[in-house]
Structures are given as C-alpha cells and as structure tokens.
PLY file of the C-alpha trace (Angstrom):
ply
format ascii 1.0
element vertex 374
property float x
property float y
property float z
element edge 373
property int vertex1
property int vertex2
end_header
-10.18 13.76 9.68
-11.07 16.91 11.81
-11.84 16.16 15.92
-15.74 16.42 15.17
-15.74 14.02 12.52
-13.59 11.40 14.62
-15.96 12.39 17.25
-19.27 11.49 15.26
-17.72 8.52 14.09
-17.09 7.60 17.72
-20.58 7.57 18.60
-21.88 5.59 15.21
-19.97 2.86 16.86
-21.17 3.08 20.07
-24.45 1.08 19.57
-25.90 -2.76 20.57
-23.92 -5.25 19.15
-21.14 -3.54 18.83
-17.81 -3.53 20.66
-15.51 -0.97 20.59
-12.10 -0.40 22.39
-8.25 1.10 21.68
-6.22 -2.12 20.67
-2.93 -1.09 22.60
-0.68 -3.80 20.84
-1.77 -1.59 17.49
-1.64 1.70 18.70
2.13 1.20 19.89
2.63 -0.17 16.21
1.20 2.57 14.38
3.00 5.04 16.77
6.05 3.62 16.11
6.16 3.63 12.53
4.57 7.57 12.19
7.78 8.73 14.88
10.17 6.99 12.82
13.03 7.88 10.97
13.90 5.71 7.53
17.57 4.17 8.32
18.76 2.71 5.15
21.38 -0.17 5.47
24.14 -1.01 3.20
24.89 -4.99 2.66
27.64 -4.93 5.55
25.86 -3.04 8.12
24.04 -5.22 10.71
20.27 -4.66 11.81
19.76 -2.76 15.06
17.16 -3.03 18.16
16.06 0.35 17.41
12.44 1.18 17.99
13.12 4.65 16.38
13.65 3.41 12.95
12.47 2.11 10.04
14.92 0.14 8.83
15.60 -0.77 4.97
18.21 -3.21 3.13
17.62 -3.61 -0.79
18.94 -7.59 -1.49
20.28 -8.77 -4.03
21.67 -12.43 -5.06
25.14 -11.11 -3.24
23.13 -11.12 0.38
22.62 -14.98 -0.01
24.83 -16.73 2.58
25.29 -19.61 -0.40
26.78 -18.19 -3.42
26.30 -22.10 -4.85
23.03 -22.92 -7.48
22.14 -19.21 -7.66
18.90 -18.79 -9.20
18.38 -17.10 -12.51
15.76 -14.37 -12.55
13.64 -13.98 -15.90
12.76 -10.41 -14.52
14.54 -7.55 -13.48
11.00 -6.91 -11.14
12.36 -10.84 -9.42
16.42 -9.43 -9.03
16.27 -7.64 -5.45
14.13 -7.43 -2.24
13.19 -4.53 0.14
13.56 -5.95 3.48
11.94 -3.41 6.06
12.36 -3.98 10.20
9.55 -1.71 11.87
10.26 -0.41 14.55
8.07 -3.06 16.55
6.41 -6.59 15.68
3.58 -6.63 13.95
1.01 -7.62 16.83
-0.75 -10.58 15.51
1.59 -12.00 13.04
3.91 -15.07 14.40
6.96 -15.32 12.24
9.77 -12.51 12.29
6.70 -10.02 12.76
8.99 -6.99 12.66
9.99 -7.53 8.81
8.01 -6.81 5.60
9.19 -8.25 2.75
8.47 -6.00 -0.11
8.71 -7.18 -4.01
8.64 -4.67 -6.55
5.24 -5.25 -7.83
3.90 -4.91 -4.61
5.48 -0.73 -5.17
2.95 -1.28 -8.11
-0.15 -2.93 -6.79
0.17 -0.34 -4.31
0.04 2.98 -6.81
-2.84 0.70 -8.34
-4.67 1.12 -5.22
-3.94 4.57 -3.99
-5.42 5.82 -7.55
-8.52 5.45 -5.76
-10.25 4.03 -9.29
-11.85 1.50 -9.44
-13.19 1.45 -6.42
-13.82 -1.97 -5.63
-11.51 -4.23 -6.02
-10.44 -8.32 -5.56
-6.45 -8.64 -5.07
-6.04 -12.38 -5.48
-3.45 -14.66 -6.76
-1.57 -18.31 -5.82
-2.11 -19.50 -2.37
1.31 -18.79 0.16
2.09 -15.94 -1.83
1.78 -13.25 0.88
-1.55 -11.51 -0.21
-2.19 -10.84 3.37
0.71 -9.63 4.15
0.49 -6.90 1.81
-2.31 -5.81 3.84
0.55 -4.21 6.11
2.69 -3.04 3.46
-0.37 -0.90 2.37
-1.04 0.21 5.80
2.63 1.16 6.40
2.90 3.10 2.91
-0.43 5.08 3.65
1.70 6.23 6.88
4.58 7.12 5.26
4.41 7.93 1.56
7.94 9.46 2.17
9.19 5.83 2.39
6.91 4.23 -0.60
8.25 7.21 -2.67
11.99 6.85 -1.44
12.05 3.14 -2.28
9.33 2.61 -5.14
10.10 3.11 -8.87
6.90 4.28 -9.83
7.43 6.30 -6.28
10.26 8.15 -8.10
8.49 8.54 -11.58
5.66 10.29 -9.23
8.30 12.43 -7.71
10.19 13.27 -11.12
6.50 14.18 -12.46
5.60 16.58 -9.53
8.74 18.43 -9.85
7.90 19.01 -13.25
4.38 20.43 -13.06
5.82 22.79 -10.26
8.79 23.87 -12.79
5.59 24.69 -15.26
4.03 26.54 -13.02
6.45 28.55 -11.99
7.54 29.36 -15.53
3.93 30.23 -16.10
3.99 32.70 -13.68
7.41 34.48 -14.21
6.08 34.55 -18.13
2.64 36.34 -17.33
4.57 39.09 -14.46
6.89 39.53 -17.71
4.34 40.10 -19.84
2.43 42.44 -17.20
5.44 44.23 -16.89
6.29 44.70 -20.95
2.46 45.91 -20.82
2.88 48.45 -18.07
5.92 49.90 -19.75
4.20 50.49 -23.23
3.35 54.10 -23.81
0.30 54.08 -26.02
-2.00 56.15 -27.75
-5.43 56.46 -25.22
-7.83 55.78 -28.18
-6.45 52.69 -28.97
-5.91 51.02 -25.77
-9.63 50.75 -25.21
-9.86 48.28 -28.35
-6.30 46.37 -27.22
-7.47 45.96 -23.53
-10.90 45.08 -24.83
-9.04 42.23 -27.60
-6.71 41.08 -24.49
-9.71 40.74 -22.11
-11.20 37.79 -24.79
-7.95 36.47 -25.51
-7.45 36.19 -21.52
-10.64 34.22 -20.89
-10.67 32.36 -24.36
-7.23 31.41 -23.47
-7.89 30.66 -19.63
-10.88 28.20 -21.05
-8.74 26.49 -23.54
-6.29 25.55 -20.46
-9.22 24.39 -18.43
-10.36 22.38 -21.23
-6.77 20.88 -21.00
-6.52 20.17 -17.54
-9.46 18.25 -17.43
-8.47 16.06 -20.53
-4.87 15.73 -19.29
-4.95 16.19 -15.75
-3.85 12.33 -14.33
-6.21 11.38 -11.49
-4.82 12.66 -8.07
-3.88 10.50 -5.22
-6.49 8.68 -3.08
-5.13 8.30 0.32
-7.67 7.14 3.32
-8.12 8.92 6.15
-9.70 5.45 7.64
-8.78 2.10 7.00
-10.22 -0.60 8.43
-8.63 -4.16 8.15
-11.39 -6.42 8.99
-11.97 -10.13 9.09
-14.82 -11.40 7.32
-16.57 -8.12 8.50
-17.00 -9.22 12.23
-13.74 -8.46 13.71
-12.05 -5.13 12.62
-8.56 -2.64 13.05
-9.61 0.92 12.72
-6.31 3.03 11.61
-7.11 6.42 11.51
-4.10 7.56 9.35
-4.34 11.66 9.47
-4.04 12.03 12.91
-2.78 10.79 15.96
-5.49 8.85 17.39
-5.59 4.69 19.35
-6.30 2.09 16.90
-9.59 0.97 17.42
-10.54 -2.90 17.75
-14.26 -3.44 16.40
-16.44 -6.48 17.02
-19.77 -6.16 14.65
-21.77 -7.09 12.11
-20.80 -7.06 8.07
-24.01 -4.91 7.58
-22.56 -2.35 10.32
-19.62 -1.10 8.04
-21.46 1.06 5.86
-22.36 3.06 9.33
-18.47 3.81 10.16
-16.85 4.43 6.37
-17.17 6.62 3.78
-16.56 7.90 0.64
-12.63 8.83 2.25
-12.54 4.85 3.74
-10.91 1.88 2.58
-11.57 -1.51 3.93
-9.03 -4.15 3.79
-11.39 -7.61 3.60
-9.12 -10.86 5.08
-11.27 -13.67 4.65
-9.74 -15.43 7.55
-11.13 -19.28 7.72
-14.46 -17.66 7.25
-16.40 -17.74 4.07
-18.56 -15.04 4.87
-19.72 -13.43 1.61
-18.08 -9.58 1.12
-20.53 -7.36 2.35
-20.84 -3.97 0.06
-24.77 -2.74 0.53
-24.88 1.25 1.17
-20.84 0.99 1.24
-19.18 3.94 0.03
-15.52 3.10 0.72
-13.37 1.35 -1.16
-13.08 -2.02 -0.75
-10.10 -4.43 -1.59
-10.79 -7.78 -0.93
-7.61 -9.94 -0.26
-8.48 -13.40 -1.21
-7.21 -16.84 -3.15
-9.02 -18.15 -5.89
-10.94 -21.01 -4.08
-12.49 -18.66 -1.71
-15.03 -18.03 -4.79
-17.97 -18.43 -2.33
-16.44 -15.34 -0.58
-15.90 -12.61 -3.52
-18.28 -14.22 -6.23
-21.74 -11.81 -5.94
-19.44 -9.07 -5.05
-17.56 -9.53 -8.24
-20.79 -10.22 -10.73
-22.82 -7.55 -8.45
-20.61 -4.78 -8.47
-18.04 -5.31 -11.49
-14.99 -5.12 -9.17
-11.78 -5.11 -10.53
-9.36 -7.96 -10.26
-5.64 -7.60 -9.26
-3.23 -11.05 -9.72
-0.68 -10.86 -7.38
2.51 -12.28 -9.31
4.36 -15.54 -6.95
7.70 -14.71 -5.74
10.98 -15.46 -7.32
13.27 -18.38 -5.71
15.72 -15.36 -5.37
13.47 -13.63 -3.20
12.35 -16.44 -1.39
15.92 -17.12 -0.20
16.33 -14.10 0.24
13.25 -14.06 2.96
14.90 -17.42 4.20
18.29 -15.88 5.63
15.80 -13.29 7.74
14.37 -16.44 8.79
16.95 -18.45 9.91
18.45 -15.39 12.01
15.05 -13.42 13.45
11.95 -16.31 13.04
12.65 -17.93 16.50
9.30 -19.04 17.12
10.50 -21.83 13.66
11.85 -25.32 14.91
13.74 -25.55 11.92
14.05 -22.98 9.02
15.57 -24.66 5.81
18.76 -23.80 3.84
19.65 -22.21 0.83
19.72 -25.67 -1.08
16.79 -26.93 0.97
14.51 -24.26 -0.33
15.96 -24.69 -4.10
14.42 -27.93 -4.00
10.90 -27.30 -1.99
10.55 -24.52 -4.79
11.49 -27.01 -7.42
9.26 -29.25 -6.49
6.33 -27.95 -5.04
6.56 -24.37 -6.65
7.10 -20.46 -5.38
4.64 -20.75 -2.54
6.24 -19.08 1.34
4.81 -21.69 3.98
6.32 -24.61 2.21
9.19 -23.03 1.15
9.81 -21.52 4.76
8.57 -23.10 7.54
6.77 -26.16 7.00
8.42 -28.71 8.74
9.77 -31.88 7.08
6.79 -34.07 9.65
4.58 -31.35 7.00
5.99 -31.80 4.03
6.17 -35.52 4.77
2.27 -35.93 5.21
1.67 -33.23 2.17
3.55 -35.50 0.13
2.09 -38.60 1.33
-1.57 -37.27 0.77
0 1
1 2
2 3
3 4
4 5
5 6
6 7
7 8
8 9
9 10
10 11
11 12
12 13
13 14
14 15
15 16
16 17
17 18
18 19
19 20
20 21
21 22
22 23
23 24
24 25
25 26
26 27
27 28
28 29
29 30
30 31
31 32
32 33
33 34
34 35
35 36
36 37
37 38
38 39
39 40
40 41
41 42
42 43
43 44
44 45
45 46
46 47
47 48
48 49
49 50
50 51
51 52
52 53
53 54
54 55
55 56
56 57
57 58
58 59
59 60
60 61
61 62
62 63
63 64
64 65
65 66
66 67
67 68
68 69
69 70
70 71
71 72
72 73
73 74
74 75
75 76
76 77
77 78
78 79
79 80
80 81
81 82
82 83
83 84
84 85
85 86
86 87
87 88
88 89
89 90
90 91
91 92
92 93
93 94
94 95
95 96
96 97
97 98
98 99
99 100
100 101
101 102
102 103
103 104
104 105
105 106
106 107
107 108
108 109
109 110
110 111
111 112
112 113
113 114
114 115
115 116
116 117
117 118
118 119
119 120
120 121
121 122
122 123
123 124
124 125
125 126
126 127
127 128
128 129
129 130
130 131
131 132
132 133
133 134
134 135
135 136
136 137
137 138
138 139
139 140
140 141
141 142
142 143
143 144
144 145
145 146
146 147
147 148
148 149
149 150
150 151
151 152
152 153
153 154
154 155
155 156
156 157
157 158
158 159
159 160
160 161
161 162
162 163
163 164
164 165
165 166
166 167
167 168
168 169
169 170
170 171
171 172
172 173
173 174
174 175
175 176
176 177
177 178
178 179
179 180
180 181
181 182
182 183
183 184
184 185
185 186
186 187
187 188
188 189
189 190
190 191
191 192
192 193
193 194
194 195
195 196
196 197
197 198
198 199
199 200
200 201
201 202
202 203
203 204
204 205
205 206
206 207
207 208
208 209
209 210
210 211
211 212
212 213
213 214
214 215
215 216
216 217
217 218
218 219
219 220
220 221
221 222
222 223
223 224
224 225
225 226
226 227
227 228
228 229
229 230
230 231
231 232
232 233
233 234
234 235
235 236
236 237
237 238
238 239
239 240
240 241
241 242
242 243
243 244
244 245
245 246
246 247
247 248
248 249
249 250
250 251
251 252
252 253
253 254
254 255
255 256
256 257
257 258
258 259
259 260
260 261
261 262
262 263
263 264
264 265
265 266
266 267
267 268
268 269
269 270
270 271
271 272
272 273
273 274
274 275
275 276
276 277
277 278
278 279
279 280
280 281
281 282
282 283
283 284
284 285
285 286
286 287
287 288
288 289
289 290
290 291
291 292
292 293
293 294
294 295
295 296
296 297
297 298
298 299
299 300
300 301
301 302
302 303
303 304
304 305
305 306
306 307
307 308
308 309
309 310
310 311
311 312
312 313
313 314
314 315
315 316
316 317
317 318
318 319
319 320
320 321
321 322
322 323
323 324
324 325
325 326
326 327
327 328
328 329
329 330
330 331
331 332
332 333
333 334
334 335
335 336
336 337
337 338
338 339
339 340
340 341
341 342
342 343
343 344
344 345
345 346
346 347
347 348
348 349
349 350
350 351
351 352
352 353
353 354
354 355
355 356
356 357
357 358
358 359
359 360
360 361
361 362
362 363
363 364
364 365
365 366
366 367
367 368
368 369
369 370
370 371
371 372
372 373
C-alpha cells in the first residue's frame, strides 16, 4: 500500500460516527514482531526476555515434565507443537499472551487462506479449541512468511516448488541463448534463409501460444497476501494492521455497514463474534472475509453462509499431547492462573470432558465443580 492510498484510506475513516486513533499497545506488537529475528531453541535451551526475537521450540512427548501415562497420538499432524514467544504480549489476551501455540493444521488452514479462493469463508469447529487464537497466528504469518515457511510443511513444499520453477526457467533461457547462438554460427545459403526464418517465425509464436495455453491450465493460483487486515469484533470495534509498510495500528469504532468504505479487493477481515450476535455484515464488501466462529453462533454466520455460499473450514480439536504440552508453558509463564493443573490432572479433564483448552487449562476446580454439578 503506496503513501496516497494509506492516505485516502485515512480520510474514508475520518467521518461521523466513526472513531479513529493509533492503538499504541498494537503498534509496539506489530513492531516487534516485523524487527525480529527467528531464534530457534533446542529442548535444553531455556526461553529468554528478549524483545528482539521470535522465539521457536518444536515439542514433542520428550518436553513433558511427566514421562508417566504418555498419550498415544493417532496422527503424526497430533505428535509435536510449535511453541512461539513474540517478542511482546499480545495486548488484549490474559493468559501467557506472549506464546502462540501452533498445531500443524493450523500451517494448513493457513495456506488455505492465503490462496485467496474462496473468498469468503466460516472457520469454525468445537468450542475451547483456540479458533480465535488463530486469528494471531494468521496475523503473525502475514508478517513474516519467512517464519510460516521455515516452520510449515506445506511452507517447505512451497519453497521446494519455487526453487523448481526458477531451475526451469533458467534452463529455458540458457537453452534458447544456445540455440541463438547455434543459429548465428550457421553459414547458409541467402535464398533459403528467407523461407527458414519465415518457418521459425510461426514455430516461435505457435510455440510461445502453446506455452501460454499451458500456463494458464497449469499455473497454481499465486499467493494472496493482504495489504490490510482488519480484526474486528462483531463489526463495531476494529484492529487495522497495515502489513506492507510501517505504519500505527489503527483502533476503529464504527458501524458493520462502514467496512465496505475502508477494504478492498487487497483486504481481509478477521470477524470475532465476541459475546455479540451481530449478523456478519458482507453488502458492497470486496475483501475477504473469514469469519471465526463456533457452531451455535448460527444466528451470527447463517445468511452469510446461504447468501453468499461461503466456504466452511473445521478446525480439528487438539491432541492431549499438545494440550500438555500447552500446560507446562502454563504452569511456568500464565501467572495471572491461581492454579494451572498437572500432567495427570489434565489426562483426566481431557478424559472426561474432552480436548477442549479452558477446561483443560485453567478452569478452576470451584469451575469444574459447578460445570459438573449443572
């Protein structure tokens, strides 16, 4: 996004009921995590206060602090867990806010996104399952695609497949100077090199069509990365992040009907529900849209679904693996927790009330008393 387009959008927003101004909690976030170097941490090294780093441990069942009851995983997607420290805390989150906690399918859901195709789409699954917390993951991998390629296997695959086409391409061209040069060095009689160049000349662009004809069959979709995105809640209260340039994160107060005025075709908006069950609003909205929602929130994403024919993402639940694994970050950085259970402890929440994060985590036993009771 160029200075007059940041510019124009600046004054879209600056009309009645609407309030705009830099969110400095956010800005010191996202500056953070664009200045910061990936620090990748073996199993004995220990995290760091580092606010120049992005800091990344893969775990793995030999992480847990009890090596007693392990669980079995039925996936190879459920065996490990990317645990990322940012460099600071995420502003508005309240437990261990400077770590994501990043599954492998969320590598996936991710590359779903960024294909830009289908445009709209509903990202729902279990309740406690951290839907909206992959709201940050995709922010953070939109910032640095170096560190969603580094760590993602379909990151990798991308990689392997770009080093490829360049390898064609350059093979291409060394072939045709070759060939330009065999040509050159021919010594030919004059009459017939009229009728050769003249054969050549339709061979060229008969050839040069076929190839287009190729590309456009074969040619995978390229990447769709935003220059906006704007995380919003129930399209009132919004995060502008404006992620090709170095600019303050904006915080938003408006109406749901005011989005189509600041996005565009190069937009995506992040819809969080929050305790609202405002309806998604889509009229005259040419971004893309993911809505980030559970499945009894149908009041929320229903006309938007029938309406539009968004496409629906099901977030898979987390292993017991990789919720233990989320537990020993808790028990050491989640100070704002009471009490944060033990290995065994959260083998038998999961057991009996299932793969779901709050429970498993950081509901208190007064909570899981009166869930129980009820």
């Amino acid at each position: 996004m160029n200075d007059a387009t940041y510019d124009h959008l600046r004054q879209k927003l600056d009309k009645p009921n609407v309030s705009c101004i830099p969110h400095d909690d956010f800005t010191a976030w996202i500056r953070g995590i664009q200045k910061a170097s990936i620090l990748q941490l073996g199993p004995e090294d220990a995290w760091l206060e580092d606010e120049a780093s992005i800091q990344v441990r893969r775990m793995r069942a030999r992480d847990l602090e009890s090596q007693v009851n392990l669980p079995e995983s039925e996936h190879e997607y459920e065996d490990y867990l990317d645990v990322i420290k940012l460099p600071l805390p995420i502003p508005i989150e309240e437990f261990a806010p400077q770590f994501l906690f990043i599954r492998p399918d969320e590598y996936a859901l991710f590359k779903c996104f960024r294909t830009g195709n289908p445009r709209w789409c509903i990202l729902t699954g279990n309740p406690g399952i951290s839907k909206s917390w992959f709201q940050w993951k995709f922010i953070l991998f939109c910032y640095r695609l170096d560190l969603y390629h580094k760590y993602s296997p379909s990151g990798k695959e991308d990689q392997v497949e770009k080093i490829k086409e360049d390898e064609e391409s350059l093979l291409k061209g060394l072939q045709t100077e070759d060939q330009t040069s065999t040509q050159q060095a021919q010594a030919e009689p004059e009459e017939l090199k009229e009728d050769e160049e003249s054969f050549k000349k339709c061979k060229t662009e008969n050839q040069t069509s076929t190839e287009l004809d190729q590309a456009e069959r074969k040619e995978p979709a390229k990447p769709f990365i935003p220059q906006l995105i704007v995380r919003t809640e129930a399209g009132c209260k919004s995060l502008l992040f404006f992620v090709d340039r170095v600019s303050d994160v904006l915080f938003v107060q408006h109406r749901p009907l005011h989005l189509k005025h600041f996005t565009d075709e190069n937009s995506t908006i992040l819809w969080e529900p929050a305790s609202s069950n405002t309806p998604v609003c889509y009229s005259g909205v040419k971004a893309q849209i993911i809505v980030t929602v559970s499945p009894n929130y149908e009041e929320v994403f229903c006309h938007f679904e029938n309406k539009t024919n968004a496409t629906r993402f099901f977030m898979p639940c987390p292993s017991e693996l990789q919720i233990q694994l989320m537990g020993q970050i808790y028990r050491r950085f989640a100070t704002e927790l009471e009490y944060c259970p033990t290995d065994a402890e959260i083998h038998q929440r999961v057991k009996k009330f299932g793969p779901f994060i709050p429970i498993a985590l950081y509901w208190s036993r007064d909570q899981m008393d009166e869930f129980e009771e009820s």
